[in-house]
C-alpha positions as protocol buffer text, in pm:
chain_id: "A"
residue {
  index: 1
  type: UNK
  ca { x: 885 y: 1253 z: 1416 }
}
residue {
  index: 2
  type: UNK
  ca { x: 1027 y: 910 z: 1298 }
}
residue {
  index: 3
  type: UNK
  ca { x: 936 y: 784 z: 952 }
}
residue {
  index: 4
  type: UNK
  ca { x: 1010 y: 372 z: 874 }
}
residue {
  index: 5
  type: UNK
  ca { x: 837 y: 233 z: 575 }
}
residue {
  index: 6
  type: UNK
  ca { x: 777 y: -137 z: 613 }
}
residue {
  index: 7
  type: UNK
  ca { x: 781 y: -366 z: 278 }
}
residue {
  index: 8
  type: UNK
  ca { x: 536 y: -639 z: 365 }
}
residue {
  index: 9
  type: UNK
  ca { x: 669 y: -990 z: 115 }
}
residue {
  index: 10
  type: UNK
  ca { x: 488 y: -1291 z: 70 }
}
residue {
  index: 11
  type: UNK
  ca { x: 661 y: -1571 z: -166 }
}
residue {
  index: 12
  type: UNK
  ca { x: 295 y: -1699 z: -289 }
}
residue {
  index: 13
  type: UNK
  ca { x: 88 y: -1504 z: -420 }
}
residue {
  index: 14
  type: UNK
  ca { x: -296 y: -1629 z: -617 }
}
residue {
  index: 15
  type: UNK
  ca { x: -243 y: -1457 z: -913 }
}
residue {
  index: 16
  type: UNK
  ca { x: 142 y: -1465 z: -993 }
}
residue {
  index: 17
  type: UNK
  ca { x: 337 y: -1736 z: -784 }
}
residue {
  index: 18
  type: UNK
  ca { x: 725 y: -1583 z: -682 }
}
residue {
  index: 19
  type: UNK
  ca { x: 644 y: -1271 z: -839 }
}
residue {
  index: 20
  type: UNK
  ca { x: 869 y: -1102 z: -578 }
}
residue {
  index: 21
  type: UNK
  ca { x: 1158 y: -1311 z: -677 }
}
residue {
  index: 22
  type: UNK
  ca { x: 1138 y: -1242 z: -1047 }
}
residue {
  index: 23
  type: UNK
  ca { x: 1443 y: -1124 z: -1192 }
}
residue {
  index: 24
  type: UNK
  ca { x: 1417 y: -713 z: -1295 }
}
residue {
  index: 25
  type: UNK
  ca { x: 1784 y: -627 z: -1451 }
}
residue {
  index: 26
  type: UNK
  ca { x: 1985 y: -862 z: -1243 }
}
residue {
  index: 27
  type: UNK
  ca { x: 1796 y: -841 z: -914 }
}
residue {
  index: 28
  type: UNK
  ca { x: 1480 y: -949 z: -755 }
}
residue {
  index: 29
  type: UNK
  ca { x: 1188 y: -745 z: -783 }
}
residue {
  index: 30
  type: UNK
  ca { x: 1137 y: -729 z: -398 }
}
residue {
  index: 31
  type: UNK
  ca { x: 1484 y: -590 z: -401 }
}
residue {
  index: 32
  type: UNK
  ca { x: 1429 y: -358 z: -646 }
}
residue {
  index: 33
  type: UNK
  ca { x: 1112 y: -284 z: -456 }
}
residue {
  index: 34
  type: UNK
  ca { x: 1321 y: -201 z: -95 }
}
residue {
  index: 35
  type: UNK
  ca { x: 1618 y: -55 z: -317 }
}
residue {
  index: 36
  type: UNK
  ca { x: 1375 y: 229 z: -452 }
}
residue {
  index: 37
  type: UNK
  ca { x: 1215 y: 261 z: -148 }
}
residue {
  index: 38
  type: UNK
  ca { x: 1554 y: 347 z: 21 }
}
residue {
  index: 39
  type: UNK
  ca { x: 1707 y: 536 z: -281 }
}
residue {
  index: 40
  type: UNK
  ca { x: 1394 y: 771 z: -173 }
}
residue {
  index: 41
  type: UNK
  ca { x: 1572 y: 927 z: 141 }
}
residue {
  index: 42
  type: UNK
  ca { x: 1232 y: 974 z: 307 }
}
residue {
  index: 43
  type: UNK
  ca { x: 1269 y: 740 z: 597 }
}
residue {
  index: 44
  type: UNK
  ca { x: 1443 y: 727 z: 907 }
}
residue {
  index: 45
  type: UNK
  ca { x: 1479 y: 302 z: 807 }
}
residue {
  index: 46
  type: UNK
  ca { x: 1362 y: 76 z: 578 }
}
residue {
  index: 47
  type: UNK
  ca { x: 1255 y: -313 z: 572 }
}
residue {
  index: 48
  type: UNK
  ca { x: 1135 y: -586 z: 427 }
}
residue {
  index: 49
  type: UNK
  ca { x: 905 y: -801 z: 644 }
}
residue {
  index: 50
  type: UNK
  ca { x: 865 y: -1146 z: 519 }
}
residue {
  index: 51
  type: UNK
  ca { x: 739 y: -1492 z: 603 }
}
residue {
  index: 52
  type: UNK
  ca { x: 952 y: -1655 z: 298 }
}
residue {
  index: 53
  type: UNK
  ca { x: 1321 y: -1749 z: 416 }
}
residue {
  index: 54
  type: UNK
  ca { x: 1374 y: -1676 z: 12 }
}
residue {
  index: 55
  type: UNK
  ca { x: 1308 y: -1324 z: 48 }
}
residue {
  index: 56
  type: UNK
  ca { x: 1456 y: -1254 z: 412 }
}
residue {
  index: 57
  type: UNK
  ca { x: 1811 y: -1415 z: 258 }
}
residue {
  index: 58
  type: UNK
  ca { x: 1797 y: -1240 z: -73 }
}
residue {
  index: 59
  type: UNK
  ca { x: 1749 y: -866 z: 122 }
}
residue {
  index: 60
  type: UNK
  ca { x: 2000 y: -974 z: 398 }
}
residue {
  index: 61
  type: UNK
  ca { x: 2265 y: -1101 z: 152 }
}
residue {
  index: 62
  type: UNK
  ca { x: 2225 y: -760 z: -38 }
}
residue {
  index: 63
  type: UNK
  ca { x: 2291 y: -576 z: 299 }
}
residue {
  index: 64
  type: UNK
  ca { x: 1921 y: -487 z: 283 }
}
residue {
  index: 65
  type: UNK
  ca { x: 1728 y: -487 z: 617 }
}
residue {
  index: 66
  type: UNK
  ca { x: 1453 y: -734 z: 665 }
}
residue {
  index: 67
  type: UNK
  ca { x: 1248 y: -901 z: 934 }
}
residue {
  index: 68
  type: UNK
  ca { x: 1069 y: -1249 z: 928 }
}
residue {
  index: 69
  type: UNK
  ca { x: 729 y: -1270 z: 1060 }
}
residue {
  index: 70
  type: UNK
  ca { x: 669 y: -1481 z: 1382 }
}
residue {
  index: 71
  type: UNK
  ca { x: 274 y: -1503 z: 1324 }
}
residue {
  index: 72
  type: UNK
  ca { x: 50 y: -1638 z: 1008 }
}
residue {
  index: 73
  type: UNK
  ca { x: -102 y: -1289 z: 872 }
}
residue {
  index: 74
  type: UNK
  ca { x: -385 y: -1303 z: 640 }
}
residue {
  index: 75
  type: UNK
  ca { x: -265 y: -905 z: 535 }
}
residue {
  index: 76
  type: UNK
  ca { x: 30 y: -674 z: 490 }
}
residue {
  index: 77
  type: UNK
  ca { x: -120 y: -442 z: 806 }
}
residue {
  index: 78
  type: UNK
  ca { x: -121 y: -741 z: 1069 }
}
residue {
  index: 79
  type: UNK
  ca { x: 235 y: -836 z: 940 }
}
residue {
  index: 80
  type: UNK
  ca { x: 334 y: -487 z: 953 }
}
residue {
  index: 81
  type: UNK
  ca { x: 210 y: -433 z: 1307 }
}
residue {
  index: 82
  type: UNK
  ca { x: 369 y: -752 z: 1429 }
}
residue {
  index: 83
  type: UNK
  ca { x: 700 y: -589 z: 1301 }
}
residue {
  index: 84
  type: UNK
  ca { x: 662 y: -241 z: 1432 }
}
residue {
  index: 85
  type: UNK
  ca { x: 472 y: -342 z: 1771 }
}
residue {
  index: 86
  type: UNK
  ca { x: 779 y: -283 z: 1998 }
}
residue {
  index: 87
  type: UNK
  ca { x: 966 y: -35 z: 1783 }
}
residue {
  index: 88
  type: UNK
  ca { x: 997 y: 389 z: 1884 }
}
residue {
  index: 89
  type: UNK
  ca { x: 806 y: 506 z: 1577 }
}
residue {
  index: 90
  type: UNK
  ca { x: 546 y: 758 z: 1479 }
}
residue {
  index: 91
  type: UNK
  ca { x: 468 y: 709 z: 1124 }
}
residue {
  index: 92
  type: UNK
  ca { x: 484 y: 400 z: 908 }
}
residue {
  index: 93
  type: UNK
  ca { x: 446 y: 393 z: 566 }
}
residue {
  index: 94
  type: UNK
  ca { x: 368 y: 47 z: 358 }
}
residue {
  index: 95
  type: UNK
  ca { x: 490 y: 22 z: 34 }
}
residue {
  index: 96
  type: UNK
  ca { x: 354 y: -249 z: -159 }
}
residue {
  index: 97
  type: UNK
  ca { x: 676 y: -562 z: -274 }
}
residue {
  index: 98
  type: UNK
  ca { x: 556 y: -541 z: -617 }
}
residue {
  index: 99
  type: UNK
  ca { x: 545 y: -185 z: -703 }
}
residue {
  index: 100
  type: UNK
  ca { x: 951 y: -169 z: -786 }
}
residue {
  index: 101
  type: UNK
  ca { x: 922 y: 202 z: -973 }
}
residue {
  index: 102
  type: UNK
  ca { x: 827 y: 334 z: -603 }
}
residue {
  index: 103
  type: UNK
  ca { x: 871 y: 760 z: -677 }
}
residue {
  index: 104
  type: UNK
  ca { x: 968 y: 1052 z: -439 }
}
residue {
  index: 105
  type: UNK
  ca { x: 674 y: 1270 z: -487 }
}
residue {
  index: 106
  type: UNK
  ca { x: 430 y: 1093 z: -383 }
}
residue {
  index: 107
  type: UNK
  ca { x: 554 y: 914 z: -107 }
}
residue {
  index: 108
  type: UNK
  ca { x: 628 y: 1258 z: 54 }
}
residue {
  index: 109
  type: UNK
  ca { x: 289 y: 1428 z: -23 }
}
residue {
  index: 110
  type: UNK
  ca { x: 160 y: 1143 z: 225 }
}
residue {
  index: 111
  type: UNK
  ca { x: 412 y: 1238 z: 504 }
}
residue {
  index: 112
  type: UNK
  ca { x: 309 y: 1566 z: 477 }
}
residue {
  index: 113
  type: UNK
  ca { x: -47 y: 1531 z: 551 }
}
residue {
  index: 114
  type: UNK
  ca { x: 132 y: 1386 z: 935 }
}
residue {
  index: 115
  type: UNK
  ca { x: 358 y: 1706 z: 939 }
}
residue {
  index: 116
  type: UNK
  ca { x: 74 y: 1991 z: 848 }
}
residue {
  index: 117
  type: UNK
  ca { x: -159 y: 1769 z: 1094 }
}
residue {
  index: 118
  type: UNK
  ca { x: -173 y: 1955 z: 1417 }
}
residue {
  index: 119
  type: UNK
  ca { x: -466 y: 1871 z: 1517 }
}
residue {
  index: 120
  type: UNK
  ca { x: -362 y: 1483 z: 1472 }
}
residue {
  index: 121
  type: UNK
  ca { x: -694 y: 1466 z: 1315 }
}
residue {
  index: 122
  type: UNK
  ca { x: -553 y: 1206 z: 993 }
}
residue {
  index: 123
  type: UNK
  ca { x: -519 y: 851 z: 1153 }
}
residue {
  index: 124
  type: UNK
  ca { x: -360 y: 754 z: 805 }
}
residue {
  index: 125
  type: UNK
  ca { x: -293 y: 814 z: 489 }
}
residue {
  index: 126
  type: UNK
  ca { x: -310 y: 693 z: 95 }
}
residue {
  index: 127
  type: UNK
  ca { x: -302 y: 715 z: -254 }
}
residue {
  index: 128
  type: UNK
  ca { x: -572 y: 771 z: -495 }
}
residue {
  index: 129
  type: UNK
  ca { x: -554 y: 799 z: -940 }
}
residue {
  index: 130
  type: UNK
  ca { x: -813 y: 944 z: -1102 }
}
residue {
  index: 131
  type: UNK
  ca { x: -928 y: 690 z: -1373 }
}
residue {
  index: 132
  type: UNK
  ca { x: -1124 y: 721 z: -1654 }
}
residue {
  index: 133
  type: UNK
  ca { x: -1129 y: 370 z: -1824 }
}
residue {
  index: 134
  type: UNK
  ca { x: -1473 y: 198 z: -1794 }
}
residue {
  index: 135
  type: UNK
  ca { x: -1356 y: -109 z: -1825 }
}
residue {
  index: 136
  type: UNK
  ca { x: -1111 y: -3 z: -1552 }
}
residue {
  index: 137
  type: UNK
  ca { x: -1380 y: 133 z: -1311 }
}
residue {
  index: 138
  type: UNK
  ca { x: -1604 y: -188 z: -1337 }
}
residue {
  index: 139
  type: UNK
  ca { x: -1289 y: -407 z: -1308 }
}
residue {
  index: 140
  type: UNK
  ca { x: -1314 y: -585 z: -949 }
}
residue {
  index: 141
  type: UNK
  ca { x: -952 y: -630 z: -939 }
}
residue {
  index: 142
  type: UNK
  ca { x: -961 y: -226 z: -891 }
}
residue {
  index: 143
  type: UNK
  ca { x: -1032 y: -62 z: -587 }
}
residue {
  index: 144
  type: UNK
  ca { x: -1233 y: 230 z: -586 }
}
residue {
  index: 145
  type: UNK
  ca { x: -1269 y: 473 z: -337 }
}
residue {
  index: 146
  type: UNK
  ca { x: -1456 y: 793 z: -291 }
}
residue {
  index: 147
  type: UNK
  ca { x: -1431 y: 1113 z: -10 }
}
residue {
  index: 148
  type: UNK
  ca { x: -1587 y: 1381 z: 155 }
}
residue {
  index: 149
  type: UNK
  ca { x: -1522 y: 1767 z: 44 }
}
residue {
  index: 150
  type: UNK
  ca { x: -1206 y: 1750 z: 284 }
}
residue {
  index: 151
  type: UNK
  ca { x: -1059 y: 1403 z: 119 }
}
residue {
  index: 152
  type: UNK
  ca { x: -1089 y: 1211 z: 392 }
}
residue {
  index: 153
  type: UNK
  ca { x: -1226 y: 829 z: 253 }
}
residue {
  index: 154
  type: UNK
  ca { x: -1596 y: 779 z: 291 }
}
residue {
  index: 155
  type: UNK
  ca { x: -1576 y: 417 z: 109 }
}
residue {
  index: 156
  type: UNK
  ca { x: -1336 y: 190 z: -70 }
}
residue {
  index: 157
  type: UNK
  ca { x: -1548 y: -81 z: -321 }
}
residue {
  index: 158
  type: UNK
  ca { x: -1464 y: -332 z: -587 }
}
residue {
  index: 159
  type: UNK
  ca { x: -1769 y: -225 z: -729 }
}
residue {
  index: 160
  type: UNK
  ca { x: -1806 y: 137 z: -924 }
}
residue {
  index: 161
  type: UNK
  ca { x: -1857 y: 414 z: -661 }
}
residue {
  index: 162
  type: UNK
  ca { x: -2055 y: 588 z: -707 }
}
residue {
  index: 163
  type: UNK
  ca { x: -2311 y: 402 z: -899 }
}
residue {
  index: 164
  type: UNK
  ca { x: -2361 y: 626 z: -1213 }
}
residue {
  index: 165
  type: UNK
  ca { x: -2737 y: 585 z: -1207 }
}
residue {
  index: 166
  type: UNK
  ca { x: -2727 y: 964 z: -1368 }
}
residue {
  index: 167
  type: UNK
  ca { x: -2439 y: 962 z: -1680 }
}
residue {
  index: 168
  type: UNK
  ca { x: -2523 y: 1304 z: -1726 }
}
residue {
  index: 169
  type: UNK
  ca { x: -2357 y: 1395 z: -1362 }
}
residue {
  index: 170
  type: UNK
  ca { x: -1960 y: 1483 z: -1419 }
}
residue {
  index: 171
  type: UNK
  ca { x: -1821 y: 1295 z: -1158 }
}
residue {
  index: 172
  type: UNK
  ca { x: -1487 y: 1159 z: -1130 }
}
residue {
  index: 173
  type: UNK
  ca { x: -1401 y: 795 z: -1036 }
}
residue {
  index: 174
  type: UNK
  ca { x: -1050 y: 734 z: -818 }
}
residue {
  index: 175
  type: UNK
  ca { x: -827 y: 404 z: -797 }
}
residue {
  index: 176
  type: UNK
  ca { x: -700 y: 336 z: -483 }
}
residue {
  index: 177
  type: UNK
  ca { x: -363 y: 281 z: -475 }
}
residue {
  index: 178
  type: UNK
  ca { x: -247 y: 24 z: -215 }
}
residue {
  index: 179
  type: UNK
  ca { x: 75 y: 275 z: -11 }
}
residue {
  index: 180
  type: UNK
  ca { x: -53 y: 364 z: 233 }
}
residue {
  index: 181
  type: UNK
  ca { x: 117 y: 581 z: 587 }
}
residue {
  index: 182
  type: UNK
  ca { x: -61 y: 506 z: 916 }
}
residue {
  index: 183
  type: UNK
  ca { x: 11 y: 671 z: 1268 }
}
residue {
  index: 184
  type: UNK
  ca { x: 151 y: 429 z: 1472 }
}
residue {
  index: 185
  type: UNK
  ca { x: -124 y: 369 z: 1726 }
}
residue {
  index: 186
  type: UNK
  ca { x: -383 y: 354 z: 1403 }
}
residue {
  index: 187
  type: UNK
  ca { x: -184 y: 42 z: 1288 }
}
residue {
  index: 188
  type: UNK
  ca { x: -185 y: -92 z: 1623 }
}
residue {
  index: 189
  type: UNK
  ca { x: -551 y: -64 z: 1679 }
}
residue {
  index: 190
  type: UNK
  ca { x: -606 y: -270 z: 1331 }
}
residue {
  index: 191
  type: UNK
  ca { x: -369 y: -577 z: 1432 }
}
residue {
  index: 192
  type: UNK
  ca { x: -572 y: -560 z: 1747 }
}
residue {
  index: 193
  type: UNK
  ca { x: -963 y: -540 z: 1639 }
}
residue {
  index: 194
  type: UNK
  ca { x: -1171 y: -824 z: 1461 }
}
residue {
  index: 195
  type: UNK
  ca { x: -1247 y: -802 z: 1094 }
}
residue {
  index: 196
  type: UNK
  ca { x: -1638 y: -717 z: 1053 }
}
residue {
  index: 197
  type: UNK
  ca { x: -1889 y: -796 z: 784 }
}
residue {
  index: 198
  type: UNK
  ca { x: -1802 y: -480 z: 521 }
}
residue {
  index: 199
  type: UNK
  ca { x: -1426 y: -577 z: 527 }
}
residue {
  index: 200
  type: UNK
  ca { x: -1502 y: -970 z: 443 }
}
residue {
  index: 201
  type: UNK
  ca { x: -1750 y: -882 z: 213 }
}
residue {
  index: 202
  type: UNK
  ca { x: -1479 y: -685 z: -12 }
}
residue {
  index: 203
  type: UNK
  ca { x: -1179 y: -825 z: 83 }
}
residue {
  index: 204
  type: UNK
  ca { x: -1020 y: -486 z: 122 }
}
residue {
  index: 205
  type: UNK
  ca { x: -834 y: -413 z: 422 }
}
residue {
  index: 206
  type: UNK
  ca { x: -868 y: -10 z: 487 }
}
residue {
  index: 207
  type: UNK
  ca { x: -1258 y: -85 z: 490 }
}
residue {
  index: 208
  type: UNK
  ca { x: -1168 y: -216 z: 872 }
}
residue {
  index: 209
  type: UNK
  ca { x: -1051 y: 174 z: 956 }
}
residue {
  index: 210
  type: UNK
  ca { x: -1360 y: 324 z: 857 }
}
residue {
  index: 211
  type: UNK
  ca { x: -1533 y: 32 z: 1052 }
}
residue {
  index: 212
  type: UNK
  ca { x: -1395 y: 156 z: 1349 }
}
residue {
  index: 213
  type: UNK
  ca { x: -1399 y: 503 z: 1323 }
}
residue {
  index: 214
  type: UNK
  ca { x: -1065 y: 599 z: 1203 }
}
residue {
  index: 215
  type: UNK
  ca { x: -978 y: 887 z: 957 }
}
residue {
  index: 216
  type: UNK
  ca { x: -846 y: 806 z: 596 }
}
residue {
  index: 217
  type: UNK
  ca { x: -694 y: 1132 z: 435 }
}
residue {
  index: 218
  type: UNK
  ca { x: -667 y: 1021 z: 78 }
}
residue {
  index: 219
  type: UNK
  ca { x: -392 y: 1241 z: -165 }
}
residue {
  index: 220
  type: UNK
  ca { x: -425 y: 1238 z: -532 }
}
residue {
  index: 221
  type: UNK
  ca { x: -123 y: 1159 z: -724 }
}
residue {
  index: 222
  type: UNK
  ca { x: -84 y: 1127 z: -1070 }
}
residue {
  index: 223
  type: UNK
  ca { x: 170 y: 869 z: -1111 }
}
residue {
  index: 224
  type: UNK
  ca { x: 33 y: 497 z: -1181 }
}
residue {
  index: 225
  type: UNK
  ca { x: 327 y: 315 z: -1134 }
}
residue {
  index: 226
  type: UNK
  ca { x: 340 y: -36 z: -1242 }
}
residue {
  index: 227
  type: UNK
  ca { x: 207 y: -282 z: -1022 }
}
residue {
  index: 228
  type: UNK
  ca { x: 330 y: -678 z: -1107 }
}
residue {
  index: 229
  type: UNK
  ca { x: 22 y: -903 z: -1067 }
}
residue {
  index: 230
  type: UNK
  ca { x: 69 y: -1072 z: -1368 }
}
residue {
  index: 231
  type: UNK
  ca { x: 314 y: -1201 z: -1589 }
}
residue {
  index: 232
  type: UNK
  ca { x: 270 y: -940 z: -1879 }
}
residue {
  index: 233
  type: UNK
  ca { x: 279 y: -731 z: -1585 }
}
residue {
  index: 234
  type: UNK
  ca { x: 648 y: -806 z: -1540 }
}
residue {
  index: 235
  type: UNK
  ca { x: 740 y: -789 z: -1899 }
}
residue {
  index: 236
  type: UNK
  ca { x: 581 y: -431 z: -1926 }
}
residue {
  index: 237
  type: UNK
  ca { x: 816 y: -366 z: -1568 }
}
residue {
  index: 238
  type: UNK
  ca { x: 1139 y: -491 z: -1725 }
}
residue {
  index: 239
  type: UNK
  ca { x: 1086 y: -263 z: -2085 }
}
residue {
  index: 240
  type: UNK
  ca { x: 1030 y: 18 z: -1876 }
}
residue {
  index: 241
  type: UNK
  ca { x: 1338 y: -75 z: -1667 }
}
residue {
  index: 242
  type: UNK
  ca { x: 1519 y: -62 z: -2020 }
}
């Protein structure tokens, strides 16, 4: 079985212009990002695909691997699947340019939902916290997402799922977390099907799996990284780099 992750880089970004190419201890944080992401030993190869000629020098002058896109993408999974589309790979596994504190553990639990699934029942694979924040679970900005009794995804929403219409119920609320690992064929049936109404409506781009039928098996992981959106965000990164 051959394991890539794919790094998907844009320079701008709404919230945090050139976040990627914000300096974290002396390099970039996109580097940082693929340098992690390497330093892992999970994967059989590693790159960055990017439609900023900043980014694809800065990995390439590093002796980093990276790939510019041919195509406008309007998501990481198109320009992923433009990448991967002629490449002799099984599993690929996204890992999101801003997340530079990318860990072992649970990048591996998500390749081994592919290796204990004979069946090839699990078209992909992500990451989900537990949260517990209100403000956090009513936060648009945070993706929620909630399974069946086997943990396969049922629904991802910006809005609180499930509505807490009862308080008194003890249910938990999950973040989805944006890494994601995707058979092959999966990610090639995405870059190939429309969006549809659900998907738009959200602006979240797993919804489009579950529009078509696929199979989401989400893992629960403990660690919450830290994701740069903002810049505080990248102040809080470069203490904890300290």
């Amino acid at each position: 079985m051959k394991i890539i992750s794919m790094i998907p880089a844009r320079y701008s970004a709404s919230r945090f212009p050139g976040k990627l190419m914000q300096d974290l201890g002396g390099k970039s944080v996109i580097y940082r990002t693929y340098e992690a992401t390497v330093n892992t030993q999970l994967f059989d190869d590693v790159y960055v695909v990017t439609d900023s000629d900043i980014i694809y020098n800065d990995i390439v002058k590093q002796g980093g691997k990276a790939i510019m896109s041919q195509k406008e993408h309007e998501c990481g999974s198109d320009r992923i699947a433009e990448a991967v589309e002629n490449m002799d790979v099984d599993i690929v596994v996204n890992v999101q340019g801003d997340e530079p504190f990318t860990e072992v553990a649970s990048l591996s639990k998500l390749i081994e939902v592919f290796k204990n699934d004979t069946n090839r029942e699990v078209d992909l694979a992500s990451l989900k916290v537990h949260i517990t924040d209100w403000e956090e679970i009513n936060n648009p900005n945070t993706v929620k997402v909630i399974t069946d009794q086997s943990g396969f995804a049922l629904y991802f929403s910006r809005s609180p799922i499930p509505y807490p219409r009862d308080k008194e119920v003890a249910v938990k609320y999950f973040k989805h977390k944006g890494v994601y690992a995707f058979r092959k064929e999966a990610l090639m049936d995405f870059y190939r099907l429309p969006m549809l109404p659900l998907e738009a409506s959200e602006k979240i781009e797993c919804i489009r799996y579950l529009e078509y039928g696929k199979k989401i098996k989400m893992v629960e992981t403990d660690v919450l990284g830290v994701e740069i959106d903002t810049p505080e965000d990248l102040e809080k990164a470069k203490k904890l780099w300290k």
